[in-house]
C-alpha positions as CSV (number, residue, x, y, z in Angstrom):
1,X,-4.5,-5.1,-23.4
2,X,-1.1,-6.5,-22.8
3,X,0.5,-2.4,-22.8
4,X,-1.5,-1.5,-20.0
5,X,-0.3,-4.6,-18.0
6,X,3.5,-3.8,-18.4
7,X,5.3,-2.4,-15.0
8,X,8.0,-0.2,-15.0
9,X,11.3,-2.1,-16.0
10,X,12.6,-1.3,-12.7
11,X,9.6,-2.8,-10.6
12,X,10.1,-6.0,-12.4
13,X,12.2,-7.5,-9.6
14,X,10.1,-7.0,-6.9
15,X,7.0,-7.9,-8.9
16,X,8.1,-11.7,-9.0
17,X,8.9,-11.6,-5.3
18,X,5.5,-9.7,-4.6
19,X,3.5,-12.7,-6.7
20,X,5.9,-15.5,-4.8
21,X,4.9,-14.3,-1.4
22,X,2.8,-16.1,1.0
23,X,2.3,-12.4,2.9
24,X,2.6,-9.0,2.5
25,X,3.3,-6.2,4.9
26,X,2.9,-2.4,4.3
27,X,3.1,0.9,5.7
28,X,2.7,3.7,4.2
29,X,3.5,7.6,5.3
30,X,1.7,9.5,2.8
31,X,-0.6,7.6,0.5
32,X,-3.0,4.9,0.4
33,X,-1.2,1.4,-0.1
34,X,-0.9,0.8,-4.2
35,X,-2.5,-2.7,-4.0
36,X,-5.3,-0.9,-2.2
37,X,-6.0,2.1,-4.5
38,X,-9.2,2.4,-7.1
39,X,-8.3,3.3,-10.1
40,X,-9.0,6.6,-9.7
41,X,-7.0,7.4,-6.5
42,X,-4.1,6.1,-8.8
43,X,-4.4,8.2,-11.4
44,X,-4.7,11.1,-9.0
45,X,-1.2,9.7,-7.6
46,X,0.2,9.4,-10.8
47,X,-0.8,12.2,-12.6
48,X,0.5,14.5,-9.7
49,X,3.9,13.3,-10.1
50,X,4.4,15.2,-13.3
51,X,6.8,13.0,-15.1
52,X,4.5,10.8,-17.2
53,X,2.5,11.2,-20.5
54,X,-1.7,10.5,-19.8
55,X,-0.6,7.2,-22.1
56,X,1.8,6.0,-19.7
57,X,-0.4,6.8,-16.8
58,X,-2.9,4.8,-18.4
59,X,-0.3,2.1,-18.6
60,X,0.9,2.3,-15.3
61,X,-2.9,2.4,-13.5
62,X,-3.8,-0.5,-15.6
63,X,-0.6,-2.6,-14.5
64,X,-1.5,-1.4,-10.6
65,X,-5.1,-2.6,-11.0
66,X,-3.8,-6.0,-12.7
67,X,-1.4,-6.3,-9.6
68,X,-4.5,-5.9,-7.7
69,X,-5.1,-9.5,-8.1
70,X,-2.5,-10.8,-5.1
71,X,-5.3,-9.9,-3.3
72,X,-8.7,-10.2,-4.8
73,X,-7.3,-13.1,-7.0
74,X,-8.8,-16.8,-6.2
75,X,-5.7,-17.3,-4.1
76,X,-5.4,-13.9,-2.1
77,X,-2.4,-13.1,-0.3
78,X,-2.4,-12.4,3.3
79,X,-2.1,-8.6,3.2
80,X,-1.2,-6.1,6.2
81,X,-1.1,-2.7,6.1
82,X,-0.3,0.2,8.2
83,X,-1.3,3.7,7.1
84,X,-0.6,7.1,8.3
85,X,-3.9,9.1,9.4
86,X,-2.7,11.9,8.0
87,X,-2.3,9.7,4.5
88,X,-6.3,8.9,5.3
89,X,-7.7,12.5,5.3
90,X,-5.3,14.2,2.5
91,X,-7.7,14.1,-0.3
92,X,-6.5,13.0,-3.6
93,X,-8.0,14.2,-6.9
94,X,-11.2,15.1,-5.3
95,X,-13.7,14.5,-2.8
96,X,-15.2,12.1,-4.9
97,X,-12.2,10.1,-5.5
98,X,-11.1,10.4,-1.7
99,X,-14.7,9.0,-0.3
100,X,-14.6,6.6,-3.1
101,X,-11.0,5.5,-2.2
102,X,-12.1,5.4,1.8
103,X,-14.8,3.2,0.9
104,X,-13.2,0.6,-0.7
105,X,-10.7,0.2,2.3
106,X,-13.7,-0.5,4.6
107,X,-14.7,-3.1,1.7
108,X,-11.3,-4.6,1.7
109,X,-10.5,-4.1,5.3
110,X,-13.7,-7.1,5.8
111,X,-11.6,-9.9,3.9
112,X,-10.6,-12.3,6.2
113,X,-6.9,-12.3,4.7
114,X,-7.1,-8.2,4.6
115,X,-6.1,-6.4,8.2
116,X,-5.6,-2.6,8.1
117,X,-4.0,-0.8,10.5
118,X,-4.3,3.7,11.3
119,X,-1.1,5.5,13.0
120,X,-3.3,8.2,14.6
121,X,-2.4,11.6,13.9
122,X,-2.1,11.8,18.2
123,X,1.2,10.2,17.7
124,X,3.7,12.3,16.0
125,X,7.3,11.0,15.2
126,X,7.0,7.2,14.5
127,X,9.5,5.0,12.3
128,X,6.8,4.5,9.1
129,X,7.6,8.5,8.4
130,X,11.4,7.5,7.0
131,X,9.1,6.5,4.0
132,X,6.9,3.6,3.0
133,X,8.0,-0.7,2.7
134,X,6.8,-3.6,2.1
135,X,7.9,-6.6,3.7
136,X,7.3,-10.0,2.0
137,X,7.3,-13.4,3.5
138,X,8.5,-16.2,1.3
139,X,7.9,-19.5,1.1
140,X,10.1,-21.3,3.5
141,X,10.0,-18.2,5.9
142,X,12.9,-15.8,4.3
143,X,11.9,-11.8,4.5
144,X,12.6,-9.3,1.7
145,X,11.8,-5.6,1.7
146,X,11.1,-2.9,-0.7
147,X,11.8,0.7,-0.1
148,X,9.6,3.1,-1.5
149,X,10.1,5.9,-3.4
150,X,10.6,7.5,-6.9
151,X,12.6,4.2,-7.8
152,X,12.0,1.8,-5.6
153,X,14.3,-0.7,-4.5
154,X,14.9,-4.4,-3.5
155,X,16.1,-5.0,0.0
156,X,17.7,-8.7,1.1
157,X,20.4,-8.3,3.3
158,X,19.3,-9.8,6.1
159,X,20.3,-6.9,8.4
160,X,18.4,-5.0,6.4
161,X,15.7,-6.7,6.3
162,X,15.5,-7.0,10.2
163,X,16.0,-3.7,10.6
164,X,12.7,-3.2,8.7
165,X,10.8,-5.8,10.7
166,X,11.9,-4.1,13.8
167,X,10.2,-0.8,12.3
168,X,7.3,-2.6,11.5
169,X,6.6,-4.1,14.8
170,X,6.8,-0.4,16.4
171,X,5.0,0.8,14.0
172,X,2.0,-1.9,14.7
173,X,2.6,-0.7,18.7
174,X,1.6,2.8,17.4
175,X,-1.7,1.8,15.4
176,X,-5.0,2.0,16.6
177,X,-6.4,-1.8,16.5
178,X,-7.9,-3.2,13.2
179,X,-11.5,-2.8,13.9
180,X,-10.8,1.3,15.8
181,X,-9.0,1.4,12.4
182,X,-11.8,0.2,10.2
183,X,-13.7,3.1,11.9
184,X,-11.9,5.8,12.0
185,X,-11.6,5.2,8.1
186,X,-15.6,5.0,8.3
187,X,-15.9,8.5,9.5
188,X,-13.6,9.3,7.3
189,X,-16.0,8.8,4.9
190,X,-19.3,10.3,6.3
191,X,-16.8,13.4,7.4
192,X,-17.0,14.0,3.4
């Protein structure tokens, strides 16, 4: 169904730079990545903001699992995120949908194009808790961000942008390693 395909009008912008990307870079404070959620982990996420009809989240879960495709497509992006531990054990809907939703990142976190990466709780203050971004690599090199949040935003001032990248790379000196991360997220899921 085409309806169920359809972004927000204001997403639309960094939807076309998302599919024109060569890579993608993540982090996330408070929630699993969107182009890693299942289906039901997104309604969950969706539902609990409050401001939209079950037919719109319907619409909006069906556009985020078409998105999806950037990375289990037949010409996957490189893909990088960086999650918050604490992001890992708040459980979403229920424990179903949070074991569920843990599983799948140890699915997708064994793609060769796939690397995850945990911020462990031990931490504390860290940059990625100003909110979640996405940086996106373009063909021919250039860097654009998006800022999360209820409206999210387009970021390509090149300031800006470095700014982020700078973020990102401490960020990356916080996280447990790839395969620690992959295993952490493993108990995660026998913890439930």
């Amino acid at each position: 169904m085409a309806a169920r395909q359809e972004s927000p009008t204001w997403f639309a912008p960094w939807r076309s730079i998302e599919t024109e990307a060569l890579s993608l870079r993540t982090s996330q404070p408070s929630l699993v990545p969107g182009l890693l959620q299942t289906e039901a982990y997104a309604h969950a996420v969706l539902r609990a903001q409050g401001t939209h009809t079950p037919e719109q989240v319907d619409q909006l879960v069906g556009a985020r699992m078409v998105r999806q495709e950037l990375l289990t497509g037949p010409f996957p992006k490189q893909f990088t995120a960086v999650i918050d531990e604490t992001a890992l054990r708040r459980v979403v809907g229920d424990r179903d949908v949070h074991q569920t939703q843990c599983e799948r990142l140890v699915e997708l976190a064994a793609l060769p194009h796939i690397r995850l990466y945990v911020v462990p709780d031990g931490v504390g203050a860290h940059p990625g808790l100003a909110g979640g971004f996405v940086l996106a690599t373009l063909p021919g090199g250039d860097e654009v961000a998006y800022v999360d949040g209820v409206f999210g935003h387009v970021v390509d001032r090149p300031d800006a942008v470095s700014i982020m990248r700078t973020m990102w790379d401490t960020l990356l000196g916080e996280a447990l390693p790839a395969g620690v991360s992959v295993e952490l997220i493993g108990k995660l899921v026998n913890e439930l």
